[in-house]
N, C-alpha and C positions, 0 to 999 in steps of 0.2 A: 543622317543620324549616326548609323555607325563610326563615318572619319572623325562625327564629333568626338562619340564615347573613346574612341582608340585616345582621341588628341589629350580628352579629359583624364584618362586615366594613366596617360605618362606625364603630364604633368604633375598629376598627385602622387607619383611614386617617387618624382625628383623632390616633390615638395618633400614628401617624407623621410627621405636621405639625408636632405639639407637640413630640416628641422630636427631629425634624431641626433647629428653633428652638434647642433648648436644653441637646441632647447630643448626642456624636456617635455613630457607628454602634458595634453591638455587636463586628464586626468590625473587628480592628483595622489591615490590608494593606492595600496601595497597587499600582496595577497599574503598576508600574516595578522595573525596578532596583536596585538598591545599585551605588555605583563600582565595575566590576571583576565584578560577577554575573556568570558564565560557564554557559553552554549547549552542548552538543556534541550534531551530531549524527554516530551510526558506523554504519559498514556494510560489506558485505563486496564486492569486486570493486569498487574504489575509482574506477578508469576507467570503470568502465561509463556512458555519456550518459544513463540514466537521474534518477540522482543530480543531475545541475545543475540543473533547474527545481525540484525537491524540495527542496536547499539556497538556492537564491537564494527562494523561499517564508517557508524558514525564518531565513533572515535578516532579512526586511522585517517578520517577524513580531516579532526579534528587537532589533533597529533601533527600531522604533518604542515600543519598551518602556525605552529605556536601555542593551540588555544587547548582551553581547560572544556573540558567534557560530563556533565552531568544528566544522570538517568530519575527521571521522575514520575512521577501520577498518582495513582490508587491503587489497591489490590481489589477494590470493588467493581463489580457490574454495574456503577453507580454515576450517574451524569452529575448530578451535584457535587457528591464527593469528588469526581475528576476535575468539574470546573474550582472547586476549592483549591485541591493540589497547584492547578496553573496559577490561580491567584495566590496561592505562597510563593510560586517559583517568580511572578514577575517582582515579590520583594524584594527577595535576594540582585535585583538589579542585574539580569541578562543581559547580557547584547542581542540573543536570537533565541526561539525555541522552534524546535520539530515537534509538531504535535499533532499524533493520531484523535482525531476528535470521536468521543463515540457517539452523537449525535451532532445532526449541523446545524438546525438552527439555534438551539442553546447555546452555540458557541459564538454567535453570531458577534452579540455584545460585547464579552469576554477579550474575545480578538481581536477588535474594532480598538478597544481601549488600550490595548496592549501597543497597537500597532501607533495609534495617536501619544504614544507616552515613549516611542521612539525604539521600538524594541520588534526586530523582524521577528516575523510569525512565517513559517510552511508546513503547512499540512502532509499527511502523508496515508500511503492506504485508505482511508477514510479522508472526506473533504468535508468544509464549510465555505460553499461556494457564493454564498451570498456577503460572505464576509470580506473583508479587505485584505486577508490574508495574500503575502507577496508570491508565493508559489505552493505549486501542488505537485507531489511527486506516488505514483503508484504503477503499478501494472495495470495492462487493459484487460478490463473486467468481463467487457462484452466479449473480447478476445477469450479470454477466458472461458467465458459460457458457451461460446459455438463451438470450441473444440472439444469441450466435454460433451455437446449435442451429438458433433460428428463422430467421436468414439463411441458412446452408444449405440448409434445406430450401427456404425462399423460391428459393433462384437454380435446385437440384436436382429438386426437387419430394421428394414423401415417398417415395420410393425410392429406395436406392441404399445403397452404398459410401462409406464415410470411414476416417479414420485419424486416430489422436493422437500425438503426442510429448511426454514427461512429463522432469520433475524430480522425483523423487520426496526426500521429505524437508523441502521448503519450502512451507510452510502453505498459500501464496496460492495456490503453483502448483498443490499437490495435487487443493486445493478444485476449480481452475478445469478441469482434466482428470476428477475424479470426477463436476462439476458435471455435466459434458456427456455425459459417456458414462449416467451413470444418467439423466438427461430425455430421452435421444433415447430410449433403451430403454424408457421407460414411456410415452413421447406419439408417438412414431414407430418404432414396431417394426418395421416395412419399411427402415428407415434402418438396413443393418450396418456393425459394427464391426470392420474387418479386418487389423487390425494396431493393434501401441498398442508404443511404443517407450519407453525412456529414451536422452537425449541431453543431459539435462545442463549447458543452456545452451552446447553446444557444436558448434558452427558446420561443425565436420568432423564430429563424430559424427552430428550430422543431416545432410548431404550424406550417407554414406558407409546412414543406417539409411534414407532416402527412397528413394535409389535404391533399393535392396531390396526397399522397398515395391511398388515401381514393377514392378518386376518381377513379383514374385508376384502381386500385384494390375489387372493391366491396365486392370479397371474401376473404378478409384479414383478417387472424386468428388472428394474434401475432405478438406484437412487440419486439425486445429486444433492449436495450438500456445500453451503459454500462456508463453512470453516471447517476444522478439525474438533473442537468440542464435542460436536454433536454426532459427528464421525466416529468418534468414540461410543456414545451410546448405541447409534445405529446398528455397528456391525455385531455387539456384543446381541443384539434383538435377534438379524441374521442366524448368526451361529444357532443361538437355542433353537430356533426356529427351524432349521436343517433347511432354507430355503437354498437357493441358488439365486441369488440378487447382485447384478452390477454393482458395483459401489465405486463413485467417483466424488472425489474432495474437494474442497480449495485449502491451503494452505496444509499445515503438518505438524504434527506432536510425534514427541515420540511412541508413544502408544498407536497411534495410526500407521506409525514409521515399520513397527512388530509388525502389525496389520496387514501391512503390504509386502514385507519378505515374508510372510508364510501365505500369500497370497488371498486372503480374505479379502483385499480392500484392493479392486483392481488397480488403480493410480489416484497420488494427487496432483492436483495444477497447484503451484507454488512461485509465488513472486521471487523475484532474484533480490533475499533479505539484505545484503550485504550490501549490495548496490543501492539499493532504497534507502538503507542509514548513511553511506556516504554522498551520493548526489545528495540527499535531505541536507545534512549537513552543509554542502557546498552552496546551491540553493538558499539558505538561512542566513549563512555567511554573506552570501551575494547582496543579499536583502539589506542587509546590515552595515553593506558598506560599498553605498550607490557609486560614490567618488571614485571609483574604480574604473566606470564608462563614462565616457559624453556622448550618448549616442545620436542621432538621427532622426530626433521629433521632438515633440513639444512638452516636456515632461517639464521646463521651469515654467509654463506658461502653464498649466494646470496642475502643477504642483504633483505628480503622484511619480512613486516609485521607479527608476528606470528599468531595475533591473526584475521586470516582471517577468515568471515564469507560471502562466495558465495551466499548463501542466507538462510532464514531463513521466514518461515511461519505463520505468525499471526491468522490464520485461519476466518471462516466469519461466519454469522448467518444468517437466511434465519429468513426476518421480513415480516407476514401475518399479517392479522385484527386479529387473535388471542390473537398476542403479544405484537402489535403496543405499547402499553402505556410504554414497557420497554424501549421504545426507546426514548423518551421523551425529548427532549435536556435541556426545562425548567426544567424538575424534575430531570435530572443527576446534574446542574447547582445548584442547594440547595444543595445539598451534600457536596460542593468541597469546 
């Protein structure tokens, strides 16, 4: 078998020598543009400072390819309003959108139709897995969760009290709160869970469900929190409170950003935003212009997408009082 593959694979290296020479590739795309190619990326809660390292990513990804780059969604907490915005964006006649979904199965349709009317779709942070969508690009969520498990218990030790606060209905978030509650419970069973809230990326909701906490709980170690919205309210709960509570995040505001150089907010875990908007963009692109590969299986024989991407890992940075100022949104924003 091996003098087979030796023998196979110098003949296909002379075939590819001799075919580079004298014909061109079986595929027949180009990794640019067309005048005018359009890219959108949507999302929901349009303000939120997440989004800006996420879009300038995907612009530079976008930029460098030839193509036009636009930023889209809602300013609302709102799934209809979101799926509206995408159904205006497939008007305007895309080639691709990046699109954070804030729920997956409502998007299910939505994307299905988009993708049947010839216009790649990749999700991003949040998925809609059930949908036809050609690729998925985020950080590992579970990845995520255990590291914030094992930093608690590192500052804690394997005893004690915590608390969560949840979103429930958005993929990333779900994951990132289920993550942690089912590892502490199978690898530190001494570690209880004594409250677990929805707050809903909402700033007053979590002030108003912490304090609560705070009360019932007196001996409450640690909270996790898998965005920054609620992080927001949290810590301000804390503070009044004079408690002494871990506080660990997922993502970053600048508010949370304060938070953590004066030390109220021990760290956040923070996907690598910039990378997220540019592989999403690359990925969308990919989608968009299959002709680029012939690859290795039977994609004309079942007709679907070659260049699928199931998912795809952006990885995160864990941001303390150390590092805080790299995180800066004003000092990335002079750069761009």
């Amino acid at each position: 078998m091996l003098k087979y593959l030796k023998r196979a694979l110098g003949l296909g290296v002379a075939a590819f020598v001799v075919g580079a020479a004298v014909s061109p590739a079986s595929a027949n795309g180009k990794f640019a543009c067309e005048p005018g190619e359009t890219y959108v990326m949507n999302v929901m809660v349009s303000a939120h400072p997440y989004w800006v390292p996420v879009f300038e990513g995907f612009k530079q990804a976008a930029e460098s390819l030839g193509c036009e780059a636009v930023f889209s969604g809602t300013p609302d907490y709102d799934i209809t309003k979101q799926i509206a915005s995408f159904e205006q964006d497939l008007v305007k006649k895309p080639k691709g959108i990046l699109l954070h979904p804030m729920q997956a199965d409502p998007f299910i349709e939505p994307i299905n139709k988009a993708i049947e009317s010839g216009v790649s779709i990749t999700t991003f942070a949040a998925d809609s897995p059930k949908s036809k969508r050609t690729a998925y690009i985020t950080s590992d969520n579970v990845a995520e969760a255990k590291f914030a498990s094992e930093e608690i218990v590192k500052q804690l030790g394997a005893k004690g009290e915590f608390a969560v606060l949840e979103n429930p209905g958005q993929s990333n978030h779900d994951l990132r709160v289920t993550a942690l509650v089912d590892y502490m419970g199978s690898t530190y069973p001494e570690m209880k869970l004594v409250a677990r809230q929805a707050t809903n990326q909402d700033a007053n909701a979590a002030y108003q469900a912490v304090s609560a906490m705070l009360q019932a709980n007196p001996n409450l170690g640690a909270l996790w929190i898998p965005e920054a919205g609620s992080a927001e309210g949290a810590v301000t709960a804390v503070l009044e409170a004079k408690k002494n509570v871990l506080i660990i995040h997922a993502d970053i505001t600048p508010t949370t950003l304060d938070h953590i150089k004066a030390g109220n907010i021990h760290m956040a875990i923070n996907p690598n935003q910039g990378v997220q908007g540019f592989m999403g963009f690359v990925n969308t692109f990919l989608g968009a212009h299959p002709d680029l590969l012939d690859p290795f299986n039977d994609y004309k024989l079942s007709g679907f997408n070659p260049l699928q991407v199931p998912s795809m890992d952006n990885g995160f940075a864990v941001i303390t009082k150390a590092n805080a100022d790299a995180f800066d949104l004003n000092e990335y924003m002079k750069n761009r």
